[in-house]
C-alpha positions in Angstrom: 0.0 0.0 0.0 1.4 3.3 -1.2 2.0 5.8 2.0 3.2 8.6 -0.3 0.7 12.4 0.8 -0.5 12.3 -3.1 -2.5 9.0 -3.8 -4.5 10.3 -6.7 -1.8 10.6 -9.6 -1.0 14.0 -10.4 -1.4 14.4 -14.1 0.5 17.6 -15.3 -0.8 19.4 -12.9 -2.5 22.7 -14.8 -0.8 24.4 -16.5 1.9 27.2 -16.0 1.7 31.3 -16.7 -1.3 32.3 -15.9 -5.1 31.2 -16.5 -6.3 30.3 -19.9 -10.3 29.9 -20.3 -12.5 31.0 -22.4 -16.6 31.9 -22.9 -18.1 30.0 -24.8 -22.4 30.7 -25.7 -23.6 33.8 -25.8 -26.3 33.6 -22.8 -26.1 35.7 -20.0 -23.7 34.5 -17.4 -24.9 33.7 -14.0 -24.2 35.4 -11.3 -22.5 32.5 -8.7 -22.7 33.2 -5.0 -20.7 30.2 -2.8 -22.3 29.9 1.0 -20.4 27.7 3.6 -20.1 26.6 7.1 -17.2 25.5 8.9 -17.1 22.2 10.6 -21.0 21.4 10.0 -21.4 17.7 8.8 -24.2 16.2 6.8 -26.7 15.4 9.7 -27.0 18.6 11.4 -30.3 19.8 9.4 -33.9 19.7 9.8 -34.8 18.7 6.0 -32.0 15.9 6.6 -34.0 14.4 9.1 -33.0 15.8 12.5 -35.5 16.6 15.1 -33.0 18.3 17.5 -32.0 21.2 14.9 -33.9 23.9 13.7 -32.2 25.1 10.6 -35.4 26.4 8.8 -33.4 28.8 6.6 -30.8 25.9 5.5 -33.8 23.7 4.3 -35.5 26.4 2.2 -32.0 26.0 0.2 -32.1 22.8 0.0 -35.8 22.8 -1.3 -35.0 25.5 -3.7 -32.3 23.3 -5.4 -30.7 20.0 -5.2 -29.6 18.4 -2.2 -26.6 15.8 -2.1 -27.2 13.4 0.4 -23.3 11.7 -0.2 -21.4 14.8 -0.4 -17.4 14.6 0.9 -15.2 16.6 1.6 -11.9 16.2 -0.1 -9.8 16.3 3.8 -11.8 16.9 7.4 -9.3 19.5 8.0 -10.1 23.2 7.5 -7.0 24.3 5.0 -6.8 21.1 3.1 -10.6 20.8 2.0 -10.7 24.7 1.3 -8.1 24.6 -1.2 -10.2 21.7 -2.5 -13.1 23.8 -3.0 -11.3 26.9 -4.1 -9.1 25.3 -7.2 -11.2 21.9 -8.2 -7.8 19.9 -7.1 -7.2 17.4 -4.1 -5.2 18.9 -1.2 -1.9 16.4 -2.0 -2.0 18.5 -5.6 -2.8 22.1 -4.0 0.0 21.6 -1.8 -2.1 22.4 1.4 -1.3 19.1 3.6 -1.9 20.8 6.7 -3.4 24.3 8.3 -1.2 26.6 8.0 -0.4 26.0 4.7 -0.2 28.1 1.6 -1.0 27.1 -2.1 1.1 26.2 -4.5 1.7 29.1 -6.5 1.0 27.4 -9.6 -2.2 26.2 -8.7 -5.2 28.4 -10.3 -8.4 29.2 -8.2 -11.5 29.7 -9.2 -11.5 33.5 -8.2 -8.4 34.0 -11.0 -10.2 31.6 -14.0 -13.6 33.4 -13.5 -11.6 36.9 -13.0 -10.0 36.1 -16.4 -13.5 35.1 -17.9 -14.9 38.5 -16.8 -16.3 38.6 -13.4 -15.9 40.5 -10.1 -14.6 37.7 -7.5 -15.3 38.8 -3.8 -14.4 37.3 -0.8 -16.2 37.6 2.6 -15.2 35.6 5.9 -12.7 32.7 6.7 -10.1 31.9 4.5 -7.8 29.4 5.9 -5.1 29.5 3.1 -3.0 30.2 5.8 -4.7 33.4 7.0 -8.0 32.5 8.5 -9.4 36.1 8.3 -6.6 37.3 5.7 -8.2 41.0 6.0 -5.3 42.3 7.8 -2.9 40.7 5.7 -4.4 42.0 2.6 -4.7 45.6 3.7 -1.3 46.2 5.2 0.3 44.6 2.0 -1.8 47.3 0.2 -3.7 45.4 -2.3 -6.8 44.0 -0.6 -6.3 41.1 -2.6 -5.9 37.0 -2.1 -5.5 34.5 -4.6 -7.5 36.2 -7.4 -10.2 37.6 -4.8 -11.2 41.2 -3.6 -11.6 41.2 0.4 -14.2 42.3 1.7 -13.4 44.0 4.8 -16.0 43.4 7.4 -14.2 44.1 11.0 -11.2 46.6 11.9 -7.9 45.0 10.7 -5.7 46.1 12.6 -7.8 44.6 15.8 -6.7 41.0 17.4 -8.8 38.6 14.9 -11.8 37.7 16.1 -11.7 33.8 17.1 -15.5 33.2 17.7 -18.4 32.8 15.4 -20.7 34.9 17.5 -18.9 37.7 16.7 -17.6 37.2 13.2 -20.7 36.0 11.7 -23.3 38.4 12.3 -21.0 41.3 10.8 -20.0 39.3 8.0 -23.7 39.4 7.2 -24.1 42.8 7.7 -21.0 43.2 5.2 -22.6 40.6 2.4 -25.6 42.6 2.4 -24.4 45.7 2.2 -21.9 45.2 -0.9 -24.7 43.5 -2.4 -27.4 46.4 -1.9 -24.7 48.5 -4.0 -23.3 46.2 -6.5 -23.7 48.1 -9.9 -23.9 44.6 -11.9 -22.0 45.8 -14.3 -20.5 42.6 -14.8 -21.4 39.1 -13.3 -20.6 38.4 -9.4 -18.9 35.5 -7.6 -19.0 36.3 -4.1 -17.8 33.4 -1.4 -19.4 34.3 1.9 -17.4 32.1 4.2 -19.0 31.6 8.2 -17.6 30.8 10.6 -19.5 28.5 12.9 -20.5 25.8 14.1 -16.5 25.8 14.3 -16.5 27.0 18.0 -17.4 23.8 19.2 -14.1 22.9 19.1 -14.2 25.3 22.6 -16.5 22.9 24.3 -14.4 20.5 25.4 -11.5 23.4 26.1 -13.8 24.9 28.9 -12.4 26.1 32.0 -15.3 27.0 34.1 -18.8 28.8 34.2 -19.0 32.6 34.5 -21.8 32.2 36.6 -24.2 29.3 38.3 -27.2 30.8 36.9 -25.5 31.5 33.4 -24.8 29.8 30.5 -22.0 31.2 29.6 -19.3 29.3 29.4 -15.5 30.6 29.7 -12.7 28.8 27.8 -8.9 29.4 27.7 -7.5 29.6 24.4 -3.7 30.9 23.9 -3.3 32.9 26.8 -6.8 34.7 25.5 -9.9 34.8 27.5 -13.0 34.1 25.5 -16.9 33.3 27.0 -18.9 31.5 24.4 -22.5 33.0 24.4 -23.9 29.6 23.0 -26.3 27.6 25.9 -23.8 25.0 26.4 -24.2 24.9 30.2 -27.4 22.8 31.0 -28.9 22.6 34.5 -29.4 18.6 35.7 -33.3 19.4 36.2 -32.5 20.1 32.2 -31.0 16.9 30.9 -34.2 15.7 29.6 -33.9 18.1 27.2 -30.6 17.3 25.8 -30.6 15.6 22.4 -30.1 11.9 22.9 -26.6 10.5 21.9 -26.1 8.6 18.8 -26.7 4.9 17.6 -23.3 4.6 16.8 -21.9 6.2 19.7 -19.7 3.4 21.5 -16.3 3.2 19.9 -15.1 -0.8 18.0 -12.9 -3.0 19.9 -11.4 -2.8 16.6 -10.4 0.4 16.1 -7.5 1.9 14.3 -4.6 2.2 16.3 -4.1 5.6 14.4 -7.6 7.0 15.9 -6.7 5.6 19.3 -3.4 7.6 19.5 -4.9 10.8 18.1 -8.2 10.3 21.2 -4.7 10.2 23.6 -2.1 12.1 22.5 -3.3 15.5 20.9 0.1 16.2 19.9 -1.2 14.5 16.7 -3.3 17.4 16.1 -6.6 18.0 18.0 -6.5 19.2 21.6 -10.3 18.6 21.7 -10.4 14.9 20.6 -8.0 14.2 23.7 -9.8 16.6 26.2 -13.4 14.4 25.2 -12.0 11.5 25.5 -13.3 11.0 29.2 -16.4 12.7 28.5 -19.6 11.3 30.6 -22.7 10.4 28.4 -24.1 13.5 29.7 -21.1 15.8 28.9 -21.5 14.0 24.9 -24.7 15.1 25.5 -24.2 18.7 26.3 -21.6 18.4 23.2 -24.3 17.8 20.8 -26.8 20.2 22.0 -23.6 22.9 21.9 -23.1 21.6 18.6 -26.6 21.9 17.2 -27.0 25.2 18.7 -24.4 27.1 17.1 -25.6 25.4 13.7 -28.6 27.6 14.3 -27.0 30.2 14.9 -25.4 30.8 11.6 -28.4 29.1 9.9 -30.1 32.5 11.2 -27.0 34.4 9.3 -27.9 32.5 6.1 -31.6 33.5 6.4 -30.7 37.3 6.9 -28.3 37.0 3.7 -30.9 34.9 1.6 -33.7 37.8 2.3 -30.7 40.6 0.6 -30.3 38.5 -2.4 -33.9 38.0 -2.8 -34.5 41.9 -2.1 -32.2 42.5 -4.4 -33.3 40.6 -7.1 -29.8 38.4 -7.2 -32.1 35.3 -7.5 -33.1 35.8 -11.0 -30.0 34.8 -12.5 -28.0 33.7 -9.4 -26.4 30.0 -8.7 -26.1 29.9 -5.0 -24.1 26.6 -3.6 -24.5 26.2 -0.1 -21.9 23.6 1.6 -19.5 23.5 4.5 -15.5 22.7 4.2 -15.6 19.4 6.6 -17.9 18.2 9.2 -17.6 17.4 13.1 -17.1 13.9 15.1 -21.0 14.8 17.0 -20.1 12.1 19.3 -20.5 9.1 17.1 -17.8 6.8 17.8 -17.6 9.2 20.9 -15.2 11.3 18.6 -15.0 14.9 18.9 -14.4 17.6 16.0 -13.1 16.5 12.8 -9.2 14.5 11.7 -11.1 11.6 11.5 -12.4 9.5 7.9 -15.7 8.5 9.5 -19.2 9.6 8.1 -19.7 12.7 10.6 -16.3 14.0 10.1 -15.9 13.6 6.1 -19.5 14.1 4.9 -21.0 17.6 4.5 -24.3 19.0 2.7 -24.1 20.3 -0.5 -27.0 22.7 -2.1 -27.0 24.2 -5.8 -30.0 26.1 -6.4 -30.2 27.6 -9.8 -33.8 29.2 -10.1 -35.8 28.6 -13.0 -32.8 26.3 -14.3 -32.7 23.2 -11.5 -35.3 21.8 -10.7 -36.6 22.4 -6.9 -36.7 19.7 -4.2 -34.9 17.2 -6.0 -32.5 15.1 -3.9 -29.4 12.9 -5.1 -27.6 10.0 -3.2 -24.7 9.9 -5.9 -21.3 9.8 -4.0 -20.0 13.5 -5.3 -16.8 15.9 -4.0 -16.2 19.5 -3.0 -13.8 18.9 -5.8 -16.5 19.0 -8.5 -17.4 22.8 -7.0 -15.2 24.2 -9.7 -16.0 22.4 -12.2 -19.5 22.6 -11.9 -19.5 26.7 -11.6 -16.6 27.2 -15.3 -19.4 24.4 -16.9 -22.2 26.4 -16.0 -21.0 30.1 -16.0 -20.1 28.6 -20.0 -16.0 28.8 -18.9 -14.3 26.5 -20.6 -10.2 26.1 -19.3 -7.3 24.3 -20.1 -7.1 23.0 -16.0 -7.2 19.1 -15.3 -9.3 19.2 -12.1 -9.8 16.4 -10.0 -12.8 17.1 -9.9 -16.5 16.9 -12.2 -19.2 19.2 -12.9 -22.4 18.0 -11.4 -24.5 19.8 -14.2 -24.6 16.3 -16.0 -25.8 14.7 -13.2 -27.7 17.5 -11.8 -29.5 17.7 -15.2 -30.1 13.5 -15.4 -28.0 13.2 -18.2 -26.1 10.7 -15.9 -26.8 8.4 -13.7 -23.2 8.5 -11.6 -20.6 10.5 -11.6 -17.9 9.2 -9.8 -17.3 5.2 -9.6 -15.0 6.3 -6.5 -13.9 9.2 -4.3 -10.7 10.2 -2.0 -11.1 11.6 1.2 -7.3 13.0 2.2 -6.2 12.8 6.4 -2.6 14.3 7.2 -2.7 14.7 11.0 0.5 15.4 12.1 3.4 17.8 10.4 6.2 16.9 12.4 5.4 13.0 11.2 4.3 13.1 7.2 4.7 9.4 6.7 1.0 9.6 8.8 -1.4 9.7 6.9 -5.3 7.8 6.6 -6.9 7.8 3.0 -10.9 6.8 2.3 -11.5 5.5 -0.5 -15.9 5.7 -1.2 -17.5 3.6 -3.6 -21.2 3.3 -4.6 -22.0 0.8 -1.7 -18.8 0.7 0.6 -15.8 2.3 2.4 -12.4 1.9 2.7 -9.9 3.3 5.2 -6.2 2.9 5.0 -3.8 4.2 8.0 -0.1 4.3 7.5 0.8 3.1 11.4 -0.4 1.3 13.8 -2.1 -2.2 14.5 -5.6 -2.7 13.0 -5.0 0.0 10.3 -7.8 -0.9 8.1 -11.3 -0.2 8.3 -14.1 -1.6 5.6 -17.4 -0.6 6.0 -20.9 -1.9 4.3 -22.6 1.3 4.1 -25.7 -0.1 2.7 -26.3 -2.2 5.6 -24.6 -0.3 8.1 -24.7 3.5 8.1 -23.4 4.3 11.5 -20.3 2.4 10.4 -20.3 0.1 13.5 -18.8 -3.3 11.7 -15.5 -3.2 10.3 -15.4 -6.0 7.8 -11.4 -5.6 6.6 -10.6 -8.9 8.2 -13.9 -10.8 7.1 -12.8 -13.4 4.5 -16.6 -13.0 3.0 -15.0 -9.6 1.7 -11.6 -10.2 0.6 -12.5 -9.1 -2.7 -13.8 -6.1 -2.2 -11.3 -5.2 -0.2 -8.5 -5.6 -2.5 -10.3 -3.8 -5.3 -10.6 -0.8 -3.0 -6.7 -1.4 -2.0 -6.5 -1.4 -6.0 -7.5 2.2 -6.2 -5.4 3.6 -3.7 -2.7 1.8 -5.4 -3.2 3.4 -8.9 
């Protein structure tokens, strides 16, 4: 089994000198308007199904479009999966590995192609590629300017950055709707509206005390700073009937990856909060969950205050809006917290594209698709056409039932730990199963019949009656 950080094989990757594309048609180019979350995994919506979530904006999107129900991300890391969605390419070929790192500089994003193709390319909220908020960055280098992209400034720069959703995401909002309420459409908008939550759970299991008994705000200790969450994570024990109830698949396998075992014990692997959960009482998963769901709803109320400015402002008409989020979160299954892991909650996301009067509405697709077929999907539609080998697909094909399936199989990326780059986990995702591979330790498979079993709580690598299958999916990690 190949342990090298590039699995998928890098075909000349792009091309050098610039960004070559072309318009091809003569229709009206869409406006394309990119909505995302941060850390929000496939489950935590209302239309998907959950009764302990309120996210009644999130579902009018997903009723006014097409919903994926098998949407991955291409790495359940933050800087890895946005450089996914930002350039159509897997993280191994952007050259993000690991936060904190920077793109290649001769990868293309899709702010420089549709630049080159005309359009005004805006960029509100987290970035991640290495900046999160690259604001400051961008004004004192006096261009305002990342990767193809205008900033839009939405807080003062040269203040600490803001570390919590609560206060990044409501004037984020305020900043959307306001550049939108004075766009001269003079030519065609792609604007990425980035939030920032339900990221903060990550603080829950950082906490360090109550401010007060009869409050529920909770204090946390992060880098020498001093932050109190706002979110009711504190719940009272006459209260814990009210807590949503944990999941199905919540115990963890006798038979679990050494790899994940390490990383739920020794957060130098990258993940504070997976080690700080890991003695967590059912009640404390409990409280993680309800944290977890509320702060989903929080920036689902964002999204509702930004969808009423585009429809005020008559954006719909010709507007493809793709609502997603870069990774999801553990939510207790497998009593895992956050993300760095290849299960379900951590690698699957939802994935929205609404394209009034052009998509149909309410439709909903269980085809296995990427945030790697983002790109692609926005050059076919906005009628781009480039000289870029994407990892990725359009979904317009599919989206439009000229195809059944688009993918046979995708890759899900995991590098966990940049002192150590020889560890690594790859998924591999096929119509009906999953694969996992980790480069060390003892029981460092994992293969999963997702058919019959959803929650993933029966690994089959070492069942004989599937040695086949297996090795096929070995097969495509190989090549």
């Amino acid at each position: 089994m190949k342990s090298n950080t590039c699995i998928l094989p890098v075909t000349a990757l792009l091309f050098y000198g610039g960004v070559s594309c072309t318009n091809i048609g003569k229709q009206e180019q869409p406006n394309i308007i990119l909505i995302f979350t941060d850390q929000q995994n496939s489950q935590t919506l209302s239309v998907a199904g959950n009764k302990y979530v309120k996210t009644p904006n999130m579902d009018r999107l997903a009723q006014m479009g097409i919903r994926f129900t098998q949407a991955y991300c291409t790495s359940p890391v933050s800087g890895p999966s946005r450089s996914s969605i930002v350039t159509g390419m897997m993280p191994c070929e952007t050259g993000v590995i690991y936060n904190g790192d920077s793109l290649n500089s001769d990868v293309v994003t899709v702010g420089e192609i549709f630049r080159e193709a005309g359009y005004n390319t805006v960029w509100g909220g987290k970035w991640h590629l290495p900046e999160s908020y690259p604001q400051r960055a961008a004004a004192r280098s006096g261009e305002k300017k990342i990767r193809g992209f205008e900033v839009l400034p939405f807080y003062d720069a040269e203040k600490e950055p803001w570390m919590l959703g609560s206060e990044t995401d409501p004037p984020l909002t305020d900043a959307v709707t306001a550049f939108l309420r004075n766009y001269d459409r003079k030519k065609p908008l792609f604007l990425a509206v980035s939030y920032h939550n339900p990221h903060d759970i990550c603080f829950h299991p950082r906490k360090s005390g109550w401010v007060s008994e009869n409050d529920s705000l909770l204090e946390i200790r992060y880098y020498g700073f001093k932050y109190r969450l706002p979110d009711p994570i504190g719940i009272a024990p006459d209260k814990l009937k009210d807590l949503p109830p944990l999941p199905l698949n919540f115990p963890i396998s006798k038979d679990e990856p050494e790899f994940l075992t390490e990383k739920r014990l020794h957060h130098e692997t990258y993940g504070l909060e997976t080690k700080l959960a890991y003695g967590y009482s059912d009640e404390e998963w409990q409280s993680y969950l309800n944290a977890y769901y509320r702060m989903t709803e929080r920036v689902d109320s964002e999204i509702g205050r930004l969808l009423k400015e585009i429809s005020r402002n008559g954006f719909s008409k010709n507007t493809i809006i793709v609502f997603t989020s870069d990774h999801g979160d553990g939510a207790a299954a497998h009593k895992w917290a956050a993300k760095n892991s290849l299960y379900e909650e951590s690698a699957k996301v939802p994935l929205f594209v609404i394209y009034p009067g052009k998509i149909k509405k309410n439709q909903v697709s269980s085809n296995i698709v990427t945030l790697a077929d983002l790109v692609p999907t926005f050059c076919d539609y906005a009628s781009i056409r480039t000289d870029l080998n994407f990892a990725g697909k359009s979904l317009r094909p599919l989206i439009e039932d000229k195809l059944s399936s688009l993918h046979e199989s995708i890759i899900v990326e995991l590098a966990d730990y940049k002192p150590d780059t020889t560890r690594l986990g790859r998924m591999v995702r096929t119509e009906r199963f999953k694969y996992n591979y980790f480069t060390s330790g003892n029981f460092n498979e994992q293969f999963f019949d997702l058919m019959n079993d959803p929650g993933e709580k029966r690994n089959l690598a070492y069942d004989p009656e599937f040695r086949e299958e297996i090795e096929s999916h070995r097969q495509i990690l190989r090549n």
